[in-house]
C-alpha positions as CSV (number, residue, x, y, z in Angstrom):
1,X,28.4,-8.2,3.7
2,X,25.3,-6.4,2.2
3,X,23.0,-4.7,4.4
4,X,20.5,-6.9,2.3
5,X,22.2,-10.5,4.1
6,X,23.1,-9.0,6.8
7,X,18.6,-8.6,7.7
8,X,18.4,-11.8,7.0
9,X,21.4,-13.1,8.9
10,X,19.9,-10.7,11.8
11,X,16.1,-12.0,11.4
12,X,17.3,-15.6,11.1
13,X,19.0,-15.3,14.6
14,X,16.0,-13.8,16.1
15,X,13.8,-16.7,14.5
16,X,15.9,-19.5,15.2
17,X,14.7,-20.4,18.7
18,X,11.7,-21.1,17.3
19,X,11.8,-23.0,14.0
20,X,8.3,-24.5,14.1
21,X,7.1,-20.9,14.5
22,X,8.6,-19.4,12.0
23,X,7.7,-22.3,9.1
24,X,4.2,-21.9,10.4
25,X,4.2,-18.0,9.8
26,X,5.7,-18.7,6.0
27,X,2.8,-21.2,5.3
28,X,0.3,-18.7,6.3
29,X,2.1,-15.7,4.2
30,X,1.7,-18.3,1.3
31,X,-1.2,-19.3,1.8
32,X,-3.0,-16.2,2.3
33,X,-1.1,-14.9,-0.5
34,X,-3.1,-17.6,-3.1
35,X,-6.5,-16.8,-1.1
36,X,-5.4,-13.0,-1.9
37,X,-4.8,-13.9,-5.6
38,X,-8.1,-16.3,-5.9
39,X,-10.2,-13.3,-4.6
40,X,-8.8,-10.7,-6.3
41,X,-8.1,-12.3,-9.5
42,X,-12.5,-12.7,-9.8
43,X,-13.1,-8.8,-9.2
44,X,-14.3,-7.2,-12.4
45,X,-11.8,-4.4,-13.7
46,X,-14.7,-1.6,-14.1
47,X,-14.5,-2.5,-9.7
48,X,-10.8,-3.1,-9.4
49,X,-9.9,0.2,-9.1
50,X,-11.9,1.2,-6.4
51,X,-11.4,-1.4,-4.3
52,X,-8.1,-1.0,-4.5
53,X,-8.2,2.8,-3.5
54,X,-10.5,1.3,-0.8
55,X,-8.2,-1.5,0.7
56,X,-4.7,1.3,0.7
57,X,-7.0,3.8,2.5
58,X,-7.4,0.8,5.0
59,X,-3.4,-0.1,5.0
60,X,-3.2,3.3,6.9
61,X,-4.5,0.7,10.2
62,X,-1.5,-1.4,9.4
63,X,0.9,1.4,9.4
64,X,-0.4,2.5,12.4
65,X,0.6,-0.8,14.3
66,X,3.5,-0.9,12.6
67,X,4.5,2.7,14.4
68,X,3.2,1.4,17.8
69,X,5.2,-2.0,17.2
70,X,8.3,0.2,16.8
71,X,7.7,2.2,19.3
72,X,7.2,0.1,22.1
73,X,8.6,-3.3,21.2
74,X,11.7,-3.7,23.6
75,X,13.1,-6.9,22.7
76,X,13.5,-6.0,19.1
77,X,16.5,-6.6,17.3
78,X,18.5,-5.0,14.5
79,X,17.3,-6.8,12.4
80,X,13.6,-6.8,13.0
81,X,13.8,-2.5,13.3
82,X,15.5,-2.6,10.1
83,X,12.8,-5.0,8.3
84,X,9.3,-3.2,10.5
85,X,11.4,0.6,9.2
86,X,11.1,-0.5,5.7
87,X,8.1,-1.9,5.9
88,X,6.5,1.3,7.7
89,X,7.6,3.6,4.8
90,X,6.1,1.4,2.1
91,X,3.1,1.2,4.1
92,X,3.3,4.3,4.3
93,X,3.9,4.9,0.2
94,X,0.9,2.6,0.0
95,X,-1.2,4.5,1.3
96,X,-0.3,7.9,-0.2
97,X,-0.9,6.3,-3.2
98,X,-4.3,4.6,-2.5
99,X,-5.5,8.4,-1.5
100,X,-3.5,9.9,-4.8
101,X,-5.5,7.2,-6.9
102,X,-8.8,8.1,-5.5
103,X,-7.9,11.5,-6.3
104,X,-7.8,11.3,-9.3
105,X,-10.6,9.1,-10.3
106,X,-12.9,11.8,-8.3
107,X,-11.8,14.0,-11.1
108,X,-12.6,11.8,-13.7
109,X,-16.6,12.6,-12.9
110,X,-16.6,16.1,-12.2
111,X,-18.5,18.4,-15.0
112,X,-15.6,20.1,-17.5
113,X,-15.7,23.8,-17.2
114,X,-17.3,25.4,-20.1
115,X,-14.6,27.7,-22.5
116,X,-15.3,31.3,-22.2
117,X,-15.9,33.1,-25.1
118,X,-13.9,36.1,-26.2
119,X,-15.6,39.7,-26.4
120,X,-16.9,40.1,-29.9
121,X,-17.4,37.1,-30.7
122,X,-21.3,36.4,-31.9
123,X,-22.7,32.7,-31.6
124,X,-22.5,32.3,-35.5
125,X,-18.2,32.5,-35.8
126,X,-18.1,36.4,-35.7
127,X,-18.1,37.1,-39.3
């Protein structure tokens, strides 16, 4: 058995108590997955970028109740632990990345240095 099936055995288990729960947790992951696409399908692309560096920066919040969801949550199982791990480090790629991004679109707008001249050279070519 994969460690892939064997999750989703594990998360199945945990969810199967509660069956009404669980359907009603995968409607709202679909549904706010079109809302996510409606609003961010409208965004112009000269603001896409930003907003994007702005909404990883904010991911950091969800990685953060991620780590105190792992931390404390007791009646975890294997399954759920291995699921919240891998979520946590993409979380936490996500937002490395958002800051990396921003980065480097700061340096897009900072002034290039000017090139130094050499010693001899006169502002006509130096013949």
């Amino acid at each position: 058995m994969s460690a892939l099936s064997t999750t989703v055995l594990g998360v199945a288990e945990h969810a199967s108590g509660s069956s009404s729960t669980l359907l009603t947790n995968l409607a709202i992951l679909v549904l706010s997955g079109f809302v996510g696409y409606a609003v961010i399908s409208k965004v112009p692309n000269t603001l896409h970028t930003p907003l994007m560096s702005g909404t990883n920066a904010i991911h950091g919040i969800v990685v953060l109740g991620g780590l105190l969801l792992l931390a404390t949550g007791d009646d975890l199982g294997t399954g759920t632990t291995i699921i919240l791990f891998a979520a946590l480090v993409f979380g936490a790629i996500n937002v490395i990345g958002g800051f990396v991004v921003t980065d480097r679109m700061l340096e897009m707008f900072k002034a290039k240095p000017e090139p130094k001249k050499a010693a001899g050279d006169d502002e006509k070519g130096g013949k």
